[in-house]
C-alpha positions in Angstrom: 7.3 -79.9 -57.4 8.9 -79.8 -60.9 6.7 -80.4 -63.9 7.5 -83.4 -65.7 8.4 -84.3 -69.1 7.1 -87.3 -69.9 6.3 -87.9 -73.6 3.7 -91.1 -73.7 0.5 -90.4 -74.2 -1.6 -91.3 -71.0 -5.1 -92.0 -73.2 -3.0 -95.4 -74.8 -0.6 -96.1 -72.1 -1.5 -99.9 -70.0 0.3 -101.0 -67.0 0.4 -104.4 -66.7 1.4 -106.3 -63.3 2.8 -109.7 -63.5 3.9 -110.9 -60.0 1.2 -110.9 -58.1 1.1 -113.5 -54.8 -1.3 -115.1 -52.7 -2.4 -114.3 -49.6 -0.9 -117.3 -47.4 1.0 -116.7 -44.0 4.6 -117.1 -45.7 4.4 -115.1 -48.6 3.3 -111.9 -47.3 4.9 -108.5 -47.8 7.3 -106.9 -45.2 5.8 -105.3 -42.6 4.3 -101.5 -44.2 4.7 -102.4 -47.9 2.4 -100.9 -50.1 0.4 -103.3 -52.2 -1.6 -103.4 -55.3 -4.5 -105.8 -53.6 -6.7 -108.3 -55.6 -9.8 -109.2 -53.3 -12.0 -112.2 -53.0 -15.0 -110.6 -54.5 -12.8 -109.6 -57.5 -12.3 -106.1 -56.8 -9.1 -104.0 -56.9 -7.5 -101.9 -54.0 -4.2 -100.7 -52.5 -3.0 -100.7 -49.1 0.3 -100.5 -46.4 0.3 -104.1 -44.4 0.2 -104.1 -40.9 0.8 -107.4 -40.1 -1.0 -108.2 -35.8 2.7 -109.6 -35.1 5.1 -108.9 -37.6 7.5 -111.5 -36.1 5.2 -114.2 -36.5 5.3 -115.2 -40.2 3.1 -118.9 -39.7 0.1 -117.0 -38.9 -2.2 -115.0 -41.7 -3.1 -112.5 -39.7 -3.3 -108.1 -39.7 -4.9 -105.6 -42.0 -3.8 -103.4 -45.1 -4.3 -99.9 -44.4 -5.4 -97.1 -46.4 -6.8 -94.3 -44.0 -7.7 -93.4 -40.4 -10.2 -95.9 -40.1 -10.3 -97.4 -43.2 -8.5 -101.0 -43.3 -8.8 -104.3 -45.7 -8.7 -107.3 -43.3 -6.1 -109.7 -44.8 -9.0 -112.4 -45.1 -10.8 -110.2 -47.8 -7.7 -110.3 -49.6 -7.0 -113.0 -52.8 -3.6 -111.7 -53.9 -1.0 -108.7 -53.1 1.3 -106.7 -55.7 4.1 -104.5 -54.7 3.7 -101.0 -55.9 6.6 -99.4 -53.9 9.6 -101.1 -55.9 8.8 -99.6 -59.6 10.4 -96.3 -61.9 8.8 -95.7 -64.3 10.6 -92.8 -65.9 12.9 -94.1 -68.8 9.4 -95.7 -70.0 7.2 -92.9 -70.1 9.9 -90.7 -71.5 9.3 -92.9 -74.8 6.9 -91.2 -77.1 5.5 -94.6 -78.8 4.9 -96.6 -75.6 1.6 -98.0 -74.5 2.5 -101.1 -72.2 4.6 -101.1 -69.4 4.9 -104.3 -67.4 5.6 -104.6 -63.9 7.6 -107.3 -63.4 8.8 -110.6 -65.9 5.3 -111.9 -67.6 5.8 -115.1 -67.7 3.8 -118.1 -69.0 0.8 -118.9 -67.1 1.9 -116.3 -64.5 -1.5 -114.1 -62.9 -1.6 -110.7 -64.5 -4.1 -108.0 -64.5 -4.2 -104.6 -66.7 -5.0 -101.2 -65.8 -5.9 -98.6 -68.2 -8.1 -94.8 -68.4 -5.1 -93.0 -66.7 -5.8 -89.3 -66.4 -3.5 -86.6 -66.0 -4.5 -84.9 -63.1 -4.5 -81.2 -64.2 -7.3 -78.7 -65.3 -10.8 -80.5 -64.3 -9.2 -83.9 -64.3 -10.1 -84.7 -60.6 -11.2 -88.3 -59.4 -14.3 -88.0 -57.2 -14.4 -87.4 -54.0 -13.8 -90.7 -52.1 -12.3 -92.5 -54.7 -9.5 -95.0 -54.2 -7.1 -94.8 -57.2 -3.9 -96.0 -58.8 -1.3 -93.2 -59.4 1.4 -92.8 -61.2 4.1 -90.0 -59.3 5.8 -87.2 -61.4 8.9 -89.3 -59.7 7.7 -92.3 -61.7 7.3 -94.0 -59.0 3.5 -96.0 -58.3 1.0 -94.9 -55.3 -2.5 -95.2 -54.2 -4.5 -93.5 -52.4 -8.3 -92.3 -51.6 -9.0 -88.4 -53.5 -10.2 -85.8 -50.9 -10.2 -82.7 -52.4 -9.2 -79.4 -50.4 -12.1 -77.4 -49.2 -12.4 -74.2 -50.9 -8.7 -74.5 -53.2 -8.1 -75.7 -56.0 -6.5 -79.1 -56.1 -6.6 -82.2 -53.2 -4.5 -85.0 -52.2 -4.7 -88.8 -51.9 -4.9 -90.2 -48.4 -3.0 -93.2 -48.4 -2.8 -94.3 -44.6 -3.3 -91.8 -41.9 -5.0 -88.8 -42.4 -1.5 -87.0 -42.1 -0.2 -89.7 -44.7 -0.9 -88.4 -48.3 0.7 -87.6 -51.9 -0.8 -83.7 -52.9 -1.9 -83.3 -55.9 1.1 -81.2 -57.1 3.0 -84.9 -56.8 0.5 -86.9 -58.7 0.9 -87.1 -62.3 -1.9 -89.2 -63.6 -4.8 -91.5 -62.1 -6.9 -94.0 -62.7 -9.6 -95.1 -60.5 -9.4 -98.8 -58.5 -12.9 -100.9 -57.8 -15.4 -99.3 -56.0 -15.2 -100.2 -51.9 -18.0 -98.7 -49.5 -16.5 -95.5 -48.4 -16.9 -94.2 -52.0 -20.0 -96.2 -52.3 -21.6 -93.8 -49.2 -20.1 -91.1 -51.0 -21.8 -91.8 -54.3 -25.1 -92.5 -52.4 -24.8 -88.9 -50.4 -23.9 -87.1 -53.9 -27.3 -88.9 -55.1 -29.1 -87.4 -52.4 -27.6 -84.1 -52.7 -28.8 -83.9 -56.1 -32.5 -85.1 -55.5 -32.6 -82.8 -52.3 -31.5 -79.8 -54.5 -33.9 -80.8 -57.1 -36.8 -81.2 -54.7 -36.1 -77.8 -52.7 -36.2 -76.3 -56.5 -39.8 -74.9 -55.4 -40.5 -75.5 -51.6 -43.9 -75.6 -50.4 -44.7 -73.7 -47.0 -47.4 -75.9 -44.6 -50.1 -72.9 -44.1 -50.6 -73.8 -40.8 -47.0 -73.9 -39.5 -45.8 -70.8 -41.7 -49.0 -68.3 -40.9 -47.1 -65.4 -41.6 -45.0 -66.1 -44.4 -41.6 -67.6 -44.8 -39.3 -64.4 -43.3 -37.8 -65.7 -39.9 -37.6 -62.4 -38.8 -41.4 -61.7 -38.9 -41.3 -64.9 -35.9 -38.6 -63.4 -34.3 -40.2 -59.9 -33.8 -43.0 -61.6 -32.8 -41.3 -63.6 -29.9 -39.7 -60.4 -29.1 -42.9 -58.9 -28.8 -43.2 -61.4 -25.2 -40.0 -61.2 -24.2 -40.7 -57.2 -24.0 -43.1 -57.6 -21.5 -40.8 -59.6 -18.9 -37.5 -58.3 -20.3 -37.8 -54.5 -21.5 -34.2 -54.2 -22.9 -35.2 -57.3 -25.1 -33.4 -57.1 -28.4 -33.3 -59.2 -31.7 -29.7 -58.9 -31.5 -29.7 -60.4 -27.6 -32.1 -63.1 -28.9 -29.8 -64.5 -31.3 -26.9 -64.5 -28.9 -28.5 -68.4 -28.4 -28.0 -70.1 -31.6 -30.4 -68.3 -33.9 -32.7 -70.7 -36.3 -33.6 -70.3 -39.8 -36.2 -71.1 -41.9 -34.8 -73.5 -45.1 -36.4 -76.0 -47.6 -36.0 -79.8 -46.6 -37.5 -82.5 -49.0 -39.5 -80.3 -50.9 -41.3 -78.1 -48.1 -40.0 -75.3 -45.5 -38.7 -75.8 -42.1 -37.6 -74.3 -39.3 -34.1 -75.5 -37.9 -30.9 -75.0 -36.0 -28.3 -73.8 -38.8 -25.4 -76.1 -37.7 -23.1 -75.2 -40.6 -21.5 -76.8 -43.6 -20.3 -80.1 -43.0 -18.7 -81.7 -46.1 -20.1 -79.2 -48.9 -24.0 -80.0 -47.1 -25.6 -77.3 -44.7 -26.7 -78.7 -41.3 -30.3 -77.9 -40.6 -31.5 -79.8 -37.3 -35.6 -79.3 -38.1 -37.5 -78.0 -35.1 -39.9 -81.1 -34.6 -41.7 -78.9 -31.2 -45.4 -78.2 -32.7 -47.2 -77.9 -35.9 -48.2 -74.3 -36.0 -46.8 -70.7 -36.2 -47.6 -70.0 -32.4 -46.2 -73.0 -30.8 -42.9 -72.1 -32.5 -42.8 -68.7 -31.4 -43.8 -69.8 -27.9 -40.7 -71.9 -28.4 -38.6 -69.1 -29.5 -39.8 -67.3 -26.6 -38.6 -69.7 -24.3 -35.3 -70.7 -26.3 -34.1 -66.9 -26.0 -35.2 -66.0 -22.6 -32.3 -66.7 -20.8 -30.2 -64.9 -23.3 -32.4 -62.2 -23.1 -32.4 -61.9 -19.2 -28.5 -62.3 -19.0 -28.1 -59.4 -21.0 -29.6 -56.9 -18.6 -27.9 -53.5 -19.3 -28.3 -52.5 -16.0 -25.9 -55.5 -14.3 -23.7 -55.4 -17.6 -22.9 -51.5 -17.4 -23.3 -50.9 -13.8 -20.4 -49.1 -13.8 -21.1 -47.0 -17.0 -19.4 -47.1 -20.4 -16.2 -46.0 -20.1 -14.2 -48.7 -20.5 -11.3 -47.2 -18.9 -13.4 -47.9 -15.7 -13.6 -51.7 -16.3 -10.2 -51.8 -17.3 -8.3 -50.5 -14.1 -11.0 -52.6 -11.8 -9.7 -55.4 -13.4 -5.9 -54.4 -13.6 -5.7 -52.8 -9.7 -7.2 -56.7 -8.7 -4.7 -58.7 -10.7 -1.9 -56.3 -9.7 -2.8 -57.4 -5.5 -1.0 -60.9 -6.5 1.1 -59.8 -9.4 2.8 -57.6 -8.0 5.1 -56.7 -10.9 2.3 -55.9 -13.7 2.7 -52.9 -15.3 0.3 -51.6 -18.0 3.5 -51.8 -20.1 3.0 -55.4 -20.2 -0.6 -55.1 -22.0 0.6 -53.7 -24.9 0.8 -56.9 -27.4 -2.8 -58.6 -25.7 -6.0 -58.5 -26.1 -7.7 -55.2 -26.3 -11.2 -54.3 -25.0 -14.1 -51.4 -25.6 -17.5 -50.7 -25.4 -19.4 -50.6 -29.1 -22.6 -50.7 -30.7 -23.5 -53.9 -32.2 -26.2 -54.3 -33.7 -27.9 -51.5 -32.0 -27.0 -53.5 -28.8 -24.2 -52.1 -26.5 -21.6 -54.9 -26.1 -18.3 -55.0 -24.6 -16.4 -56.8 -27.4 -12.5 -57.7 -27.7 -9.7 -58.0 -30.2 -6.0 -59.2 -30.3 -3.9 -56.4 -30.7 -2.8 -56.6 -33.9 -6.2 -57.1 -35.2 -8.8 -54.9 -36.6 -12.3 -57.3 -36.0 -14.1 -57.1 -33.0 -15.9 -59.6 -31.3 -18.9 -59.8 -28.8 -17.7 -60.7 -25.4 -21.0 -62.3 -23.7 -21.0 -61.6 -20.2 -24.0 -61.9 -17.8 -22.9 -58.8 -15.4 -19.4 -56.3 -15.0 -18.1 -58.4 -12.3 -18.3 -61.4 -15.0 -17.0 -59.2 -17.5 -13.8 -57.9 -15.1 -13.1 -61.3 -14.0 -12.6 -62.3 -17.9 -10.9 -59.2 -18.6 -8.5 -60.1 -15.4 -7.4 -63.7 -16.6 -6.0 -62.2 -19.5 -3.8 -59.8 -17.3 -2.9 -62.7 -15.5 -1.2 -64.7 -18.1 0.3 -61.4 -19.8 2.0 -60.9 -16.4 3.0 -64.3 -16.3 4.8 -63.7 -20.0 6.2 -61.1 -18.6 8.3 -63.0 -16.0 10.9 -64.7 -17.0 11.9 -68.5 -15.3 15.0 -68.6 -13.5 14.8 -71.9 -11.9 12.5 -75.2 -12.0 11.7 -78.3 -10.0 10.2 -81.7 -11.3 8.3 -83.6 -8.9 9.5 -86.8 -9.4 5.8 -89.5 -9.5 4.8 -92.9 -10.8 1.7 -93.8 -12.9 -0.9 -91.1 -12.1 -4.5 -91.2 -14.0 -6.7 -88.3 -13.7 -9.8 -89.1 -15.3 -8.7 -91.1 -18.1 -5.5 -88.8 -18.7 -1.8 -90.1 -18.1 -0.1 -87.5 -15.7 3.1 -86.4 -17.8 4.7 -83.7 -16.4 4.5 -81.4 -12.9 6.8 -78.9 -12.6 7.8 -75.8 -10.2 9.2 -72.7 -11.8 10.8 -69.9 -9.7 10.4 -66.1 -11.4 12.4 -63.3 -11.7 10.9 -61.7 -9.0 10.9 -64.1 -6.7 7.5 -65.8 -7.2 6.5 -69.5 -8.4 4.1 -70.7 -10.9 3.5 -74.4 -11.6 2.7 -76.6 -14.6 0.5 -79.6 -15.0 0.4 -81.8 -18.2 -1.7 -84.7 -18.8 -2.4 -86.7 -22.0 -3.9 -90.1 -23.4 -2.1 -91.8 -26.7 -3.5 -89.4 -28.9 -3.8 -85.9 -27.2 -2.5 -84.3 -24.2 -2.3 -80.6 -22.8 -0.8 -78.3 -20.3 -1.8 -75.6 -17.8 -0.4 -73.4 -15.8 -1.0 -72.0 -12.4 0.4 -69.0 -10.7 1.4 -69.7 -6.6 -0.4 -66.5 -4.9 1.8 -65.0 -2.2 -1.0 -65.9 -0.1 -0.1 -69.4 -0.1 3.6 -68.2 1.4 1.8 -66.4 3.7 1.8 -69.8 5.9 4.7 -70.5 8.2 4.7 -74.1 8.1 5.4 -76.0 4.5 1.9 -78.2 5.7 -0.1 -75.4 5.7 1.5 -74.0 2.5 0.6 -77.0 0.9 -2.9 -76.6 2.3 -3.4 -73.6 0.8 -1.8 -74.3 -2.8 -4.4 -77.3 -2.8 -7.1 -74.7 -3.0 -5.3 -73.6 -6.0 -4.4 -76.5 -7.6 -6.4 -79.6 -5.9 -4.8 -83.4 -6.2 -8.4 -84.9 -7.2 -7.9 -82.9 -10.4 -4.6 -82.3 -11.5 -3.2 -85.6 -9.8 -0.6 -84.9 -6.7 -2.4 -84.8 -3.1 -0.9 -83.3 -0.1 0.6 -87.3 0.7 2.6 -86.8 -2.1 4.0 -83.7 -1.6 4.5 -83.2 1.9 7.5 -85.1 2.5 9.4 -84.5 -1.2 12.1 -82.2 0.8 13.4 -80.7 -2.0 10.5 -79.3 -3.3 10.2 -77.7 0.2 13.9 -76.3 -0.4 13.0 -75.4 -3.1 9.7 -73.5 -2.3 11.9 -71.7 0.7 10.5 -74.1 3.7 13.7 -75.6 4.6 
């Protein structure tokens, strides 16, 4: 957006708002009008009312939003204010101005004042979790809560959903509204931040549970040190295949812990509570890392050496049996796979084709390792086969474990196979899958035993539609080439 050109200066200007109402059934906003919101205990907010039954003006009932999960019921509320109705503009273009009223003041009439308006440039950020008044470089009014964007410069004001919000490059200037509880816990965690960083300036290490020293390596190589003895291919690197832990201070003294991340600017230590000495924690390594350890048996993983190539055609010469028109052509713009050293380990790893970076595929054994490599090949050949014809089984109200069935349709490919395509969804997410027909299942002469083999494949308890409901839909069975 633009910059603006307004001339007043922020550090004097006032707005003033005249025309605030009460909260009684007949004098309510329209349904989603944002409001300027005096509450019962005195404080100041904003929100969008959502009234339970908008056509039902006798009855005070509904909620002001201002978030995903974060409403004012309308019985908190004292009195509302339209924001949504006001340009500000020609005022603020006016060099000497320092009041600007929002709506008549008349005598007697309710008024309240807000003032402190910063523009929001430079450092001149609200805190995090703050609700706030804003004035638009439109010169329109808004509200909204200040989340600022992780790792960029700048934020934006969530004003109903979490998709609903003004970015900071509309905002001109702020001021903070009362303080509510979501800002309140927000304070409280930044308190706690800053005592935990203050404690953790100079951790202490309990002598008893850190015996040798505060390195998490040094317990590491010990528990490797066992796992040699079962496992002799045991490696550090196969070890920490299994979420690896850490040693990190935690009110004032050193832990060990599962490194969970950052979560909201705050690393996610989940303290290891097992024992109270150095032993009993690498006895628990020991055991936490086994089975990583014992899946990663060179022997079953490279059985059939480590030439890729090898692995490669294995997979390619079983996917062709049913997709019959693969070519290696078809590959080309997928994922890509080798054999590498990693971290002294040898790994199979993968990449998208137009990548450079590498990743660890963990597999147990080559046949684990073909089989991934195989559904890959199978949805590049699918790509590759273009739709010529579809068929919508027509169903009522299916639920498959708590998801709505949406959609099942039939395609017929170019070369003469079928695939089909099951969606499901609840009111707030959904997804699809697809599933190719193998020529197996067209292998049967009757459509009955067609069906009873295309159930293996796609089963009615799972993706909704049972042999019942398919065996008499006749033109799915013209359609499938069984009338």
């Amino acid at each position: 957006m633009e910059e603006v050109m307004f001339k007043c200066d922020i550090t004097k200007l006032k707005l003033s708002f005249n025309e605030f109402h009460d909260a009684v059934a007949k004098d309510m906003p329209e349904y989603g009008s944002y409001c300027l919101l005096e509450l019962k205990d005195g404080r100041y907010t904003a929100g969008q009312w959502h009234p339970k039954n908008y056509k039902d003006k006798k009855k005070l009932e509904g909620c002001f939003g201002r978030g995903t999960a974060d409403t004012v019921d309308v019985n908190e509320v004292a009195k509302w204010h339209a924001l949504s109705c006001y340009d500000l503009s020609e005022c603020l273009e006016c060099e000497d101005i320092t009041v600007i009223n929002m709506g008549e003041k008349k005598e007697g009439s309710y008024s309240v004042r807000f003032d402190g308006f910063k523009i929001l440039k430079g450092r001149s950020y609200p805190k995090e979790e703050q609700f706030c008044l804003l004035i638009m470089k439109d010169g329109t009014l808004a509200a909204g809560r200040w989340n600022k964007w992780r790792g960029h410069k700048g934020g934006w004001f969530i004003y109903a959903s979490a998709l609903s919000s003004h970015s900071s490059d509309s905002v001109w200037a702020w001021t903070p509204l009362s303080t509510d509880d979501v800002f309140a816990a927000e304070e409280e965690r930044e308190k706690e931040k800053a005592l935990e960083k203050k404690l953790n300036k100079n951790p202490v290490a309990d002598p008893n549970l850190f015996k040798y020293g505060t390195d998490i390596e040094v317990y590491y190589e010990k528990a490797l040190e066992k796992l040699k003895k079962e496992y002799p291919w045991a490696s550090l690197a196969q070890m920490k295949k299994k979420q690896p832990y850490v040693i990190a201070p935690r009110h004032g003294k050193y832990i060990f812990g599962l490194d969970n991340g950052v979560f909201y600017d705050t690393r996610e230590i989940r303290e290891w509570t097992g024992g109270s000495t150095a032993d009993e924690f690498i006895d628990f390594l020991y055991e936490y890392t086994k089975d990583a350890v014992r899946d990663s048996d060179p022997d079953e993983r490279f059985k059939f050496g480590k030439d890729i190539s090898v692995y490669l055609d294995m997979a390619f010469n079983n996917v062709k049996k049913d997709y019959t028109w693969l070519d290696k052509k078809m590959l080309k713009k997928t994922w890509q796979y080798d054999i590498q050293q990693v971290n002294g380990d040898t790994e199979f790893v993968t990449r998208y084709y137009d990548d450079f970076n590498y990743r660890v595929v963990d597999c147990r054994s080559a046949e684990e390792f073909i089989k991934y490599v195989e559904h890959d090949y199978q949805e590049a050949a699918l790509r590759a086969n273009p739709v010529v014809a579809s068929y919508d089984v027509p169903f009522g109200h299916i639920e498959i474990h708590g998801w709505n069935l949406e959609q099942y349709r039939f395609y017929k490919l170019a070369s003469g196979d079928y695939k089909v395509m099951v969606q499901a969804g609840d009111r707030v997410t959904g997804g699809s899958r697809d599933f190719f027909i193998t020529p197996h299942c067209f292998e049967a002469k009757t459509y009955g035993e067609f069906l009873d083999r295309y159930l293996e494949i796609v089963p009615g308890y799972s993706f909704g539609l049972g042999k019942a409901d398919l065996i008499d839909d006749a033109k799915l069975k013209k359609f499938l080439g069984y009338a």
